[in-house]
N, C-alpha and C positions, 0 to 999 in steps of 0.2 A: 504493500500500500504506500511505504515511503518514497518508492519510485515512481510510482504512477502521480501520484502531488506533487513530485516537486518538478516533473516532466510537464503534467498541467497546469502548473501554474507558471513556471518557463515558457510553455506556447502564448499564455497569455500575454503573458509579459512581453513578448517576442512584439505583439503589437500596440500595448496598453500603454509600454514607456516612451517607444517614437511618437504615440500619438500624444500625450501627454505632454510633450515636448512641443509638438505643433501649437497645443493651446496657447500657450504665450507669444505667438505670431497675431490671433484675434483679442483684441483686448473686449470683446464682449464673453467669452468664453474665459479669458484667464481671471476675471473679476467673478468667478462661478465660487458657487464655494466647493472644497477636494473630492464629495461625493459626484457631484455633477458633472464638474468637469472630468473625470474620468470618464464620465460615459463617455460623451463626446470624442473624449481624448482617444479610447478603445477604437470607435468607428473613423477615426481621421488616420489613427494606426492602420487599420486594415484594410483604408485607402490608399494610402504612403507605401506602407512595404507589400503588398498582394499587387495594387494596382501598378506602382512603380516596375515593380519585378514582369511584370502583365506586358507592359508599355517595353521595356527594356529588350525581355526576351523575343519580342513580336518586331521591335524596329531597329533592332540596333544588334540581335539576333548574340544577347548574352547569357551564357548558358546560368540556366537554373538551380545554382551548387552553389554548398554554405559560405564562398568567398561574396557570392554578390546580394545573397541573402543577409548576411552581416554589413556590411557596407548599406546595400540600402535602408534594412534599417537603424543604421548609426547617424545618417545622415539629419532624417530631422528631430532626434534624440539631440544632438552636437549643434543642430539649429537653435531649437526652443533652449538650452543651456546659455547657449553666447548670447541670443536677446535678454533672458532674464538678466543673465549678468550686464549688460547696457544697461538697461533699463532700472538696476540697482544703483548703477553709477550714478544717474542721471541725478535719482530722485536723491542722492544725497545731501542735504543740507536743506533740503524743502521738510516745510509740515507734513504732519501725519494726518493723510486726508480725513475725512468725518466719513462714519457709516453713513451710508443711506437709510434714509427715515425706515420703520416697517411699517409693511401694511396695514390695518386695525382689523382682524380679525370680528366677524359677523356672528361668532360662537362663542359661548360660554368658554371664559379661558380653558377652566378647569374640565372639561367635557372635552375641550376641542386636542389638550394637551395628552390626556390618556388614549383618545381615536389615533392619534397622530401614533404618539410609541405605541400603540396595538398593531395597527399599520404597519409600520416599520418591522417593529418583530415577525408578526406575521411573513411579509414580504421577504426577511433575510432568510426565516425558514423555509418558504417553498425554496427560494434558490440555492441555500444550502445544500438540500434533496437531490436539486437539481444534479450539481457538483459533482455531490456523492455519487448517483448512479452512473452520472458519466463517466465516474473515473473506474470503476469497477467492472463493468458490462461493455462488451463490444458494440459495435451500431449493425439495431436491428429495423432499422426500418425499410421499407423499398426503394422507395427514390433515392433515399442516401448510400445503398448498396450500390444499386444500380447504375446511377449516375455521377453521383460529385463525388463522392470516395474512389469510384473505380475511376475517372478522370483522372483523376488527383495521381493515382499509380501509373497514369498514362505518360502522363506532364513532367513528372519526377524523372520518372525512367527513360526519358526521353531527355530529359535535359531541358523541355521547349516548349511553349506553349502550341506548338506547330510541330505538334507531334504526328509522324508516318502514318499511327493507325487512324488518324483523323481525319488526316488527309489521303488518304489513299482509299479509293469507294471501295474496296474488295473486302474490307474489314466491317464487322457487323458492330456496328454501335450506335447505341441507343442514344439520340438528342444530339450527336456528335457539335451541333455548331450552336447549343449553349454558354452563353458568357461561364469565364471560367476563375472569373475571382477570387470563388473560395474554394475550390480547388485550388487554384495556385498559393492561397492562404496553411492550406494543408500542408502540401508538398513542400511548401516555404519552411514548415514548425517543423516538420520532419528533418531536412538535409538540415536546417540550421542546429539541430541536436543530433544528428546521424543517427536517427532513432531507427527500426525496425517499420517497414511498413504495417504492421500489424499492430502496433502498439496503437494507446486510446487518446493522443493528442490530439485530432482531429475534434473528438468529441467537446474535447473543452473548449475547445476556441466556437463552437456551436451552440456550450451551455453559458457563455459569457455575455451572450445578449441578451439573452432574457432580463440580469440586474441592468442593463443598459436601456433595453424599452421601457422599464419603470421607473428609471431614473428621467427618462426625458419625456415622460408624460408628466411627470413631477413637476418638471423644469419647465415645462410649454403651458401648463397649466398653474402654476405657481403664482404667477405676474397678474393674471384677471381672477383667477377663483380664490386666491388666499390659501395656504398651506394647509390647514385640515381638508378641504373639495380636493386639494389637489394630490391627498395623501389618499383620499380614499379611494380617486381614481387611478392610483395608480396598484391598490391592494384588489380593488375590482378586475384590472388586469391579470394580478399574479393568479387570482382564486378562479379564472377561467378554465376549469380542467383540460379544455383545448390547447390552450394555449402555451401547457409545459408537457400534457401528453400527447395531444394529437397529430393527425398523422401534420407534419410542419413544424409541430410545434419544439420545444426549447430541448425536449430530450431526444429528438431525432437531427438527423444529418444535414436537413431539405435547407433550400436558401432561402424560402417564405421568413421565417425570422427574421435574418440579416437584412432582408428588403424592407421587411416592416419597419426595421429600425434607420435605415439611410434616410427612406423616403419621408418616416414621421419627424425622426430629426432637423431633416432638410426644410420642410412646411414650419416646422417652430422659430427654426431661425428667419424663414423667410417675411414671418406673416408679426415679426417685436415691430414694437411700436415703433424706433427709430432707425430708418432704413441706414445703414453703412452700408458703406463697398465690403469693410473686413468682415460681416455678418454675411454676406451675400456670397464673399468668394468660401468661405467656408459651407457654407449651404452647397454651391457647387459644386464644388469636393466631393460631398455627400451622396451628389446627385449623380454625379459623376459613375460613383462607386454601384449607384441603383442601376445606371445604363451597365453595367459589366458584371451586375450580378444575374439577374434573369432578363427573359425577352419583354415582360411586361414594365421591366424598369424603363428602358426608353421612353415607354409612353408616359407614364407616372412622376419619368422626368419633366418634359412640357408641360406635363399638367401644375406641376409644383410652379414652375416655370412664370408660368399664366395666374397663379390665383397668387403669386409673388408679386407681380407688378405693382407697379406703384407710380403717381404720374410727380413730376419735378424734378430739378437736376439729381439729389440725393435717392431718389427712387430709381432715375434713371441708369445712375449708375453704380448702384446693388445688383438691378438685374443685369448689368453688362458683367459685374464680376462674376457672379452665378452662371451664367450663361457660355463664360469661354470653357469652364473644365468640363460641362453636360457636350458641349460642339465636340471637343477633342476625344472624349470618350465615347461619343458614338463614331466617330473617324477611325478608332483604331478596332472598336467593334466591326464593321463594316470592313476595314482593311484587313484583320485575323478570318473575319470569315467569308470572303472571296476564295482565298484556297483551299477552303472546306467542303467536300458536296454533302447532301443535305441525301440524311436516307435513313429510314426508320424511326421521321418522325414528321408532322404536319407539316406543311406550306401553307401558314394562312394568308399568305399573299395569295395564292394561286385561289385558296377558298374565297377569300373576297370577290376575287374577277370572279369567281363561279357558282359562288354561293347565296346570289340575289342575297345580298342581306338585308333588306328592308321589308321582304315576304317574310322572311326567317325570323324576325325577332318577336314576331306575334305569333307566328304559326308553332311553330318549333318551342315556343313560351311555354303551351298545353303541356311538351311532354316532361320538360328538364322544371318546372316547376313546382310540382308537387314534391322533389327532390332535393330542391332548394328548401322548402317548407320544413322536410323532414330533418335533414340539415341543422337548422335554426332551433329545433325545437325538440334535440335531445337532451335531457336534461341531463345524464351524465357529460356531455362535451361542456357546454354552455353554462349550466348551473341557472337556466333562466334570464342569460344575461339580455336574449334580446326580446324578453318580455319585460323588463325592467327596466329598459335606456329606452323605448319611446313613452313610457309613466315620466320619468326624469325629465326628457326633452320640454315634455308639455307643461311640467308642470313648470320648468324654469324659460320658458317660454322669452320672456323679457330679455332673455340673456341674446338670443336669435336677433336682436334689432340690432347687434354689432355686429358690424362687415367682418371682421377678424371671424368669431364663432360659424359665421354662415360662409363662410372659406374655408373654413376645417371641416366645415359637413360633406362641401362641394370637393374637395381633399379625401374625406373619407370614403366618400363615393364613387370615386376614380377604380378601383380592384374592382370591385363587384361590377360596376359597370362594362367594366373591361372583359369579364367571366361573361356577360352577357352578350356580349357581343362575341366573343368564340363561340358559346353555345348554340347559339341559333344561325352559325353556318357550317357547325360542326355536322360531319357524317355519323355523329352517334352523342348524341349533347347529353341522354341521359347518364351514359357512361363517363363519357368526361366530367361532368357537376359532380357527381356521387364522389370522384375521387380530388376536384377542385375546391368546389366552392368555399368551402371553410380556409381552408387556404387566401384565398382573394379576402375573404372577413378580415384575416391574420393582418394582412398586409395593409390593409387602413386602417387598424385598430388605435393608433396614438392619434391620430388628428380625430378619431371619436370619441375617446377618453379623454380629450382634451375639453371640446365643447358639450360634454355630459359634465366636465368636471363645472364649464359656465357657470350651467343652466345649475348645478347645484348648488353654488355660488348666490345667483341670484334667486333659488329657493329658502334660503338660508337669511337673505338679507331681508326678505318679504316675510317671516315670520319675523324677523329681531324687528322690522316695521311697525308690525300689529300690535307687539309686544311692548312696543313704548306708546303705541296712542290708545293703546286699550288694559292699563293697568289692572291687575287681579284686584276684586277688593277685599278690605280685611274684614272677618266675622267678629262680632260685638262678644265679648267674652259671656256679659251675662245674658243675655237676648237670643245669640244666635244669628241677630240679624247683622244686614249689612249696613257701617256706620255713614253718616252724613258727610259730605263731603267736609266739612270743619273739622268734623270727632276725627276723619282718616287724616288729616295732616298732622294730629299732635297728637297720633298713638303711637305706642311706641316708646 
């Protein structure tokens, strides 16, 4: 067991401390406090050395072995070191800034302060579990057998992202011109420890996002719902039995997590109140990392893209920052798979030209529907969740008149919408949703936990409302009755 921890937590590491490093490049990120910005810090890692290594090996055709694996990630490790050190420089002989005010909380201190460490413990326990099994148990699930582990042995062994069996059609492989990020994330944690292809490193760096989605549904929701809304949507998260055992979910191989977490991240940053360029180009990074991890990040990226906008020079030039690393990473996606041929798995390009999709999305609706329903309304996956976040929605309803909240919904509805639109020009939509569609939930699950966390927010505030213009009144010790408005000022 001592081996396997401190190999998992080395893979970790492998990308938690470049990225970590990165954060003090964004000073909206390095002002986080050491919880958060780790998250962040975690995904900007396993954009820097995955995707770096991605880009390296594909254009500049540098082999895959722990010399360029250690170097790329030393590089923005030895970055974020020499700014802070600047930056310590700078500030010496200057005052020691003042905190920022806090927010006033809309709950009972004393209530809101035990929810929160309930939360919290809660929260470190599931992911603890999480940890645990992954370090012990090999990866059992399909997709992650099937595809991004067996990749992953592709790419290593290969030396290349542009691996012979991938390109060469005579070899039977499944997805073969899948974005290959975290494969190359794998392969990377591997050669950089010269581990055993069979060892359980992969896993970890798979059960590492899950503290990172609930870290940054924290973070995205923290700044408009206040820290209790924003603690509970983030324990709402962990307590989704989906979403740490299902099939995607944090103890299996599949990239549905890591996307969840690029894409929810990337929306958080996009959609702060004050547009930077350094928030933006970080967002893109993010976004970046969504186009090279699955085929539906590309579009997920635009979308981020689009409800990012913002009109004025500072708006305008956030989304130019955001926008160069999403162009370059679909260039080198599109340039890796040109030498790929595509075999033993869809063309939905080909389906769209053939798939009349505008018949298909009503007709074809009948069958993959009921599916989707059943989906939704198991209560072991779910626990109820999506009987209980449209009560939430409606009751904080007020929270929806903010452009922000009704961005994150338009955000969250990007997967499913997208599952929608494969279904209905799919040659077998029932079979595909039965094994998707929880998956597409996955994947917009922070920009929905974000605006449930609102609307709870503004449920919250609407009773501390009523609560001050409709005082309890007090009973008359001897009588019973309720005192006179004179008697209730001077009792007591």
């Amino acid at each position: 067991m001592s081996v396997d921890l401190s190999g998992g937590l080395g893979a970790v590491a492998l990308f938690a401390v470049p990225g970590y490093g990165l954060t003090e490049l964004f000073p909206g990120l390095r002002r986080l406090p050491p919880p958060r910005r780790a998250a962040y810090g975690y995904l900007l890692g396993v954009t820097a050395v995955a995707g770096g290594l991605y880009a390296l090996s594909h254009v500049c055709g540098v082999p895959l072995r722990r010399p360029a694996v250690w170097a790329v990630a030393a590089a923005p490790a030895l970055a974020g070191l020499a700014a802070a050190l600047v930056r310590r420089l700078r500030r010496q002989g200057r005052g020691t800034p003042r905190p920022a005010p806090r927010r006033p909380e809309t709950w009972l201190p004393f209530i809101a302060l035990l929810a929160r460490a309930a939360c919290v413990l809660a929260a470190a326990w599931i992911c603890a579990g999480v940890f645990a099994e992954a370090m012990i148990n090999p990866p059992h699930d399909w997709d992650g057998r099937m595809t991004w582990c067996t990749q992953a042995r592709y790419v290593r062994a290969a030396g290349t992202v542009d691996a012979g069996v991938l390109r060469d059609p005579r070899w039977f492989v499944t997805h073969p011109q899948y974005p290959l990020l975290l494969p190359v994330a794998q392969a990377a944690a591997l050669e950089a420890f010269g581990a055993d292809p069979d060892v359980l490193l992969p896993r970890d760096i798979y059960a590492a996002f899950l503290p990172v989605l609930l870290l940054v549904i924290y973070d995205g929701a923290r700044r408009g719902a206040g820290r209790t809304a924003a603690a509970l949507a983030a324990l709402a998260a962990a307590a989704a039995p989906f979403l740490v055992h299902g099939e995607g979910g944090a103890e299996s191989s599949y990239s549905d997590l890591p996307l969840a977490c690029f894409y929810g991240a990337a929306l958080v940053l996009l959609l702060r109140p004050r547009p930077r360029p350094s928030s933006g180009l970080a967002a893109g990074l993010l976004l970046a990392a969504a186009v090279l991890t699955k085929n539906e990040g590309s579009i997920l990226a635009v979308l981020a893209l689009a409800l990012g906008w913002r009109g004025g020079r500072a708006g305008v030039r956030r989304f130019a920052a955001a926008a160069v690393p999403v162009v370059l990473a679909l260039a080198l996606l599109a340039s890796w798979r040109a030498g790929i041929p595509n075999r033993q798995d869809e063309s939905y390009a080909d389906l769209v030209r053939t798939g009349h999709l505008w018949p298909g999305i009503l007709t074809n609706a009948a069958a993959f529907a009921p599916v989707i329903a059943d989906k939704m309304n198991r209560l072991l996956h779910w626990a109820g969740f999506w009987w209980m976040a449209p009560v939430v929605l409606i009751a904080g309803r007020r929270a929806l008149r903010h452009p922000r909240c009704r961005r994150l919904l338009a955000g969250a509805a990007g997967p499913p919408a997208i599952a929608w639109i494969a279904y209905s020009i799919h040659p077998r939509p029932v079979s595909l949703a039965a094994v998707t569609w929880e998956r597409f939930l996955m994947q917009g699950a922070a920009p929905l936990l974000v605006a449930l966390a609102l609307a709870l927010a503004a449920v919250g505030r609407q009773l501390a409302g009523w609560r001050r213009r409709s005082p309890v009144p007090q009973r008359d010790e001897m009588a019973g009755a309720s005192p006179c408005p004179e008697a209730r000022g001077s009792s007591g």
